[in-house]
N, C-alpha and C positions, 0 to 999 in steps of 0.2 A: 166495780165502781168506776166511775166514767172520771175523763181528766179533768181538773179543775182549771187550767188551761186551755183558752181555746185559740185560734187563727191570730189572736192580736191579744194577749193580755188575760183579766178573769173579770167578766162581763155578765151583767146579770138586772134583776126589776132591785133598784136600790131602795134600802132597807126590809128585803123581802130576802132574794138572792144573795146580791153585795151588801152585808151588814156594816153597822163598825166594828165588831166582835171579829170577821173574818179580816176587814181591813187593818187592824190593827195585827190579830195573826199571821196574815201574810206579811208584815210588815217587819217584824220580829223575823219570823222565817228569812226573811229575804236579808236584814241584818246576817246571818250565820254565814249565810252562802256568798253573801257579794263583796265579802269584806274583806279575804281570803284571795290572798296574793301578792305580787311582789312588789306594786305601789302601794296598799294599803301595808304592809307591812313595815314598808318604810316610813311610812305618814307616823306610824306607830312608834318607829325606832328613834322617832324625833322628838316623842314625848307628845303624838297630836292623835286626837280621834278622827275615824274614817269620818268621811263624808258625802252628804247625799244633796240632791237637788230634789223640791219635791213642786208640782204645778199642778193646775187644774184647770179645766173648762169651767164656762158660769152656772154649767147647772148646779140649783141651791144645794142636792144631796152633794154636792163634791164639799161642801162644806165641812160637812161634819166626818164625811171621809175622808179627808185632808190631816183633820184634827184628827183621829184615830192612828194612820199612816204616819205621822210625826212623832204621835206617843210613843206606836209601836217602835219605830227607829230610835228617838232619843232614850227610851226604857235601855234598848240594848247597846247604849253607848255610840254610839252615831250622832254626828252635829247634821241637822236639818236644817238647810237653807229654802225660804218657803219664798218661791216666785213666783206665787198668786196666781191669777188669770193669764197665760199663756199661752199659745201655741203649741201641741205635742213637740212639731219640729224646734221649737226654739228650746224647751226642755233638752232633747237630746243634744241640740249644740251647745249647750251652756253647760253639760256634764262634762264634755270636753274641752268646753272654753278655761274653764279654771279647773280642768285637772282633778273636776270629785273621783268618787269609787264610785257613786252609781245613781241612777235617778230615778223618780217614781211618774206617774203622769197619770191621773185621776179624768177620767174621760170615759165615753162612751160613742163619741167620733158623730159620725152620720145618723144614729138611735134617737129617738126621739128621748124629751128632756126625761120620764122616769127611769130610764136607763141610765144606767153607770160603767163604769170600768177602772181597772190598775193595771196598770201596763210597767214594765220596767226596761232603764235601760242600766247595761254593764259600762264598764271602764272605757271612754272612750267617747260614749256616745250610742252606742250600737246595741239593736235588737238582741236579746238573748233567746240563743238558740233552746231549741225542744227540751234538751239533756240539762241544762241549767234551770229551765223552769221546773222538769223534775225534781230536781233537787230542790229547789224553794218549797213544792208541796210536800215531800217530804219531811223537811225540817219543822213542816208544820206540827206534827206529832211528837217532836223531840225535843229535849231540853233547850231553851233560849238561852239566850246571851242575856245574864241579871247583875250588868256593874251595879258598885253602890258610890255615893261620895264623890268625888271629882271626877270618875271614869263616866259616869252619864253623861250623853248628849246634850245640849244643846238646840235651844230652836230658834232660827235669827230669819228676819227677811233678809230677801236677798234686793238689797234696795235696788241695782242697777240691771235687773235681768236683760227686763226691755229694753234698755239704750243698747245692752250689745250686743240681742240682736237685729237692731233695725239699723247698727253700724255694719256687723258682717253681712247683710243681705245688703245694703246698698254699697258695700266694696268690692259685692261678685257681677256688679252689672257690667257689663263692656260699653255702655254708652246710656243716656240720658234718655227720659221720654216724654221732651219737649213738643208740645203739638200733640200730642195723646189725648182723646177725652175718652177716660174708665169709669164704668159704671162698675162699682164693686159691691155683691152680694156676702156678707162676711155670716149666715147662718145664724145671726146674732148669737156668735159662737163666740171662740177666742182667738178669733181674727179681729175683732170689733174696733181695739184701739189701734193695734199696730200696723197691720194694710193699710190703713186709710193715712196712717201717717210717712210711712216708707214711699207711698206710690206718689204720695205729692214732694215727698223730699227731692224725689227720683224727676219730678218735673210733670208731670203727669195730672191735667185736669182731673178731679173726681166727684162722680154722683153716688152716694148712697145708699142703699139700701142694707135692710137686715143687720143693720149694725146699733138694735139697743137691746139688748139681753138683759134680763129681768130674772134670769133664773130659772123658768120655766118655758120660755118660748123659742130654744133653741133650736135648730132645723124643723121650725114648724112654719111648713108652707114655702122654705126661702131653702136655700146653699143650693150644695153642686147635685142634693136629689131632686129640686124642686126649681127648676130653670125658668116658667113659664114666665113669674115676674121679674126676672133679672131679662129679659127678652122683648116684655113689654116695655121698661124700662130705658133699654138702650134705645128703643124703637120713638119713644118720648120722649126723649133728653137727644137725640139725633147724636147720639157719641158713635166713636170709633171701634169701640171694644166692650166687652161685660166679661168681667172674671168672677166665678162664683167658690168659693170657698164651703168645707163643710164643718162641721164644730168645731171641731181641733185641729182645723187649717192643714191638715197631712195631706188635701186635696186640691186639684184645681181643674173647673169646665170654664169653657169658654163659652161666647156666643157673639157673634159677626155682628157687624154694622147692619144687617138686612134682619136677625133676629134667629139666624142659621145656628144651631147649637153645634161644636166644637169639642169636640171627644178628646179622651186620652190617649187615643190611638194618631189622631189627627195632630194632637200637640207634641204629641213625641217624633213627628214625622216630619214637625219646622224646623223642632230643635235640635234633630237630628241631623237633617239637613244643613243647618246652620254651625252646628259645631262639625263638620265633615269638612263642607266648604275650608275652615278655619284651620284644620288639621289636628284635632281637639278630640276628635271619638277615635279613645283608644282602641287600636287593631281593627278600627272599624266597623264595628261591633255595637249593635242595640240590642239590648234585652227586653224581653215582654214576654208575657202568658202567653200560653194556648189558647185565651180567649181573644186575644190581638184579631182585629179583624184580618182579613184574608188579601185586602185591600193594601196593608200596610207593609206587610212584605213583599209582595209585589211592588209597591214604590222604593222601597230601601234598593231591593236590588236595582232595580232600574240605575239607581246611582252608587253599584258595589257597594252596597250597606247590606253586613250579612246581620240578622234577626235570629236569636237564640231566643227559644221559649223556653217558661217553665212551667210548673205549679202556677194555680191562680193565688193570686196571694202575694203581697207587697215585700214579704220575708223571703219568699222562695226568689223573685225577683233581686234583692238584696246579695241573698248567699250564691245566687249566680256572678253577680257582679264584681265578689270580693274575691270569688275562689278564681274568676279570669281577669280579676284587672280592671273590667269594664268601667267605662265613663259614666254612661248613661243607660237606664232603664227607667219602667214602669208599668201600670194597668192600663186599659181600659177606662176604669173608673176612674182616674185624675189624680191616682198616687202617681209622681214622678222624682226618679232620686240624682241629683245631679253629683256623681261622686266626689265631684273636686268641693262641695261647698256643704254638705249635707250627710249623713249617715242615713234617712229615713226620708218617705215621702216629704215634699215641703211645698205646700200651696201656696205661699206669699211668695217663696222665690223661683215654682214656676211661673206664676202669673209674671212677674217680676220681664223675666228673659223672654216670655213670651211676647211681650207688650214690644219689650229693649228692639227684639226681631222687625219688631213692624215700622218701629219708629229709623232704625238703620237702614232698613230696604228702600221704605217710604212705600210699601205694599200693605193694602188692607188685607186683615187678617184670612174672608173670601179667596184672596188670593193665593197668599203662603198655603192655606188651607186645600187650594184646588192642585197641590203635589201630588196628593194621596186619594186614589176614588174608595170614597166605601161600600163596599158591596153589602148589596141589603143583609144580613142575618137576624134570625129568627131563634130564641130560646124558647121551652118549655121544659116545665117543672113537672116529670112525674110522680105523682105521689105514690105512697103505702106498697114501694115494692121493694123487691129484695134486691139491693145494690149493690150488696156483698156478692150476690151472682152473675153479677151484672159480665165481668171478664170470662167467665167459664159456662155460659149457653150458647151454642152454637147456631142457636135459629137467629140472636141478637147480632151473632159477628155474621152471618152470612146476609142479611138485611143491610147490616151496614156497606159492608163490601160491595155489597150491589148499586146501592144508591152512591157510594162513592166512585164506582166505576160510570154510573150514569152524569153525574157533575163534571170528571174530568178535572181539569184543569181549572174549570170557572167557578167553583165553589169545592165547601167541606163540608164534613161533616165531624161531629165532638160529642161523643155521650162521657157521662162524667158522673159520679156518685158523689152523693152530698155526705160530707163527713160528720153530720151531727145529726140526720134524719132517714126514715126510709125514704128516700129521693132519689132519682136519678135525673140527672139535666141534658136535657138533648138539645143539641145546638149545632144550627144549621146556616150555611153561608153558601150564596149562590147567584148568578149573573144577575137575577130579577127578583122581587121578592115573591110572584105567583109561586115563581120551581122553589124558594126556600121554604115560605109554606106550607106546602104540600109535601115536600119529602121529609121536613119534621114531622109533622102530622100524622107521615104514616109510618115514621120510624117509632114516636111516641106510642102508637097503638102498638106495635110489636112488642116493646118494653113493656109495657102493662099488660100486653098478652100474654108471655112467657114469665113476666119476672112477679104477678102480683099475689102477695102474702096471704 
């Protein structure tokens, strides 16, 4: 039986996959397991029921799943505090702002609007690890938590979510961004209201785009996967900067005054830079995936910034960060987690410091941006083969080896097994894009030479 967790949450075609029947079970489940410890039990000893945050993106299906998710919670004695349309990241900070047991966050992030998701966060604020989501599937089969009479939940708005957090993201800025004109793409997600209101508090001219969600038209055509119109856009409006945003705001891409798109490898490579400068990156240290371009640690070094990678994956990135201390990490993809102000990716308050950066320097973002060279790389998607063999055929490691000996120093090379399909992802980084290319291409044929089912 395959996990009911996957990379971020339990994700699926809503009302198909993610029902309310499931939502509500998980919900209960998740009751048993997160309730369990020594601030909830104190919350207890004081005559009070645990406590949950519960948010959603605009898509319509978060509605009904919302209402499910709440049932489930207040059935099993939990007070639900419902803070509507928000931000994944602002959900996680406002589990720690008032000290709940735990949160919920109804999303499906970058998926388009039939897709759903429940993500939870533990005590704190903070992603729950593998062994905890275990345990909530688990409890799904087991007896629930059935107060009757005054022991039931509660379900209240949570009237002030949004003021606190468009107060803590504008008290993490180190300066103003007066003279900024932002063009912001908000995915007509749940960024919609609150970016467009922080970046003007913050000082910050703004054009926007993608900010009227309807329910259904969520990262359709617009956010951090769909850059073209936030590109034309800055190109039209003659601004300084385009920040794009993706549903549930846990992301942030850029795009230059010339209409140059701006990565998360490139954004983590100002901010890096700029919290170094300041004496700010603890131990010195940026975290990022194995998919970091090749580009990016070569610039860190350049200015002693040593680059620990990990798993691809915003989690794996996190548990790196917490097990060493670190400041700062992120993707590729535009998850970035600034430790001192955040537990989880948060694309309003990179955008945020990214902007803060250019408006201090008085350098366009072109520039900050020209730290770091990217070196062209090239992914491909293998299909229908066997990627569980992938580590143990020797024709696939001696191919590699070769072509990695033939790069050198000026490129890599990354095969990588997809954790939910027969996939293998071959990925290639190299001085030019003809040599990446070509030595993907002919790494891809070996893989499917040897490995297909």
């Amino acid at each position: 039986m395959s996990r009911l967790f996957g990379t971020d949450g339990v994700r699926g075609l809503a009302n198909r996959e993610l029902t309310a029947a499931l939502a509500l079970g998980l919900a209960q489940a998740s009751a048993v397991v997160l309730t369990k410890g020594h601030h909830a039990d104190a919350r207890r000893a004081e005559g009070r029921r645990p406590v949950a945050v519960v948010a959603r993106d605009p898509r319509i299906s978060g509605e009904f799943l919302t209402a499910a998710v709440a049932a489930g919670l207040a059935s099993s004695g939990v007070d639900v505090l419902d803070a509507g349309v928000i931000p994944t990241p602002a959900a996680a900070f406002l589990v720690g702002d008032i000290n709940a047991d735990f949160g919920v966050m109804i999303s499906a992030s970058h998926n388009p609007a039939p897709d759903n998701g429940i993500k939870f966060f533990a005590y704190g604020g903070t992603k729950l690890p593998d062994e905890v989501e275990d345990r909530i599937e688990a409890a799904m089969s087991e007896p629930q938590l059935m107060p009757i009479g005054g022991d039931v939940g509660s379900i209240r708005r949570f009237a002030d979510a949004e003021d606190r957090y468009v107060v803590h993201l504008l008290g993490s800025l180190p300066n103003r961004l007066d003279g900024i004109h932002v063009v912001l793409d908000c995915a007509h997600g749940a960024a919609s209201a609150v970016s467009p209101e922080v970046f003007v508090d913050a000082g910050a001219k703004v054009t926007l785009i993608g900010a009227d969600p309807d329910g259904v038209n969520i990262n359709d055509g617009v956010g951090s996967t769909h850059l073209d119109n936030l590109a034309k856009a800055v190109l039209e409006h003659g601004a300084d900067v385009g920040i794009a945003h993706d549903g549930d705001a846990d992301r942030c891409l850029a795009v230059d005054a010339n209409g140059t798109v701006v990565d998360g490898d490139q954004i983590m490579a100002i901010l890096a830079l700029a919290a170094h400068e300041k004496g700010e990156l603890a131990d010195g240290v940026l975290v990022a995936t194995v998919m970091s371009n090749l580009g990016l640690i070569r610039a860190m070094g350049d200015h002693g910034i040593e680059v620990k990678q990990t798993r691809v994956g915003d989690r794996y990135v996190l548990e790196e960060m917490n097990a060493g201390g670190y400041s700062l990490g992120g993707e590729q993809s535009g998850h970035i987690v600034f430790q001192k102000y955040a537990t989880t990716g948060d694309g309003i308050l990179t955008g945020l410091h990214l902007v803060a950066r250019m408006a201090a320097t008085g350098k366009t973002l072109a520039e900050l941006a020209s730290a770091m060279t990217v070196f062209p790389q090239i992914l491909i998607n293998v299909k229908g083969v066997d990627r569980a063999g992938l580590d143990a055929d020797q024709g696939v490691a001696d191919a590699v080896a070769a072509f990695t000996a033939e790069l050198g120093d000026t490129g890599r090379v990354l095969l990588r097994p997809s954790g939910t399909e027969p996939v293998v992802r071959v990925m290639v980084e190299a001085a030019d894009q003809e040599t990446a290319d070509r030595v993907a291409h002919a790494l891809a044929d070996v893989v499917r030479e040897r490995l297909t089912l």
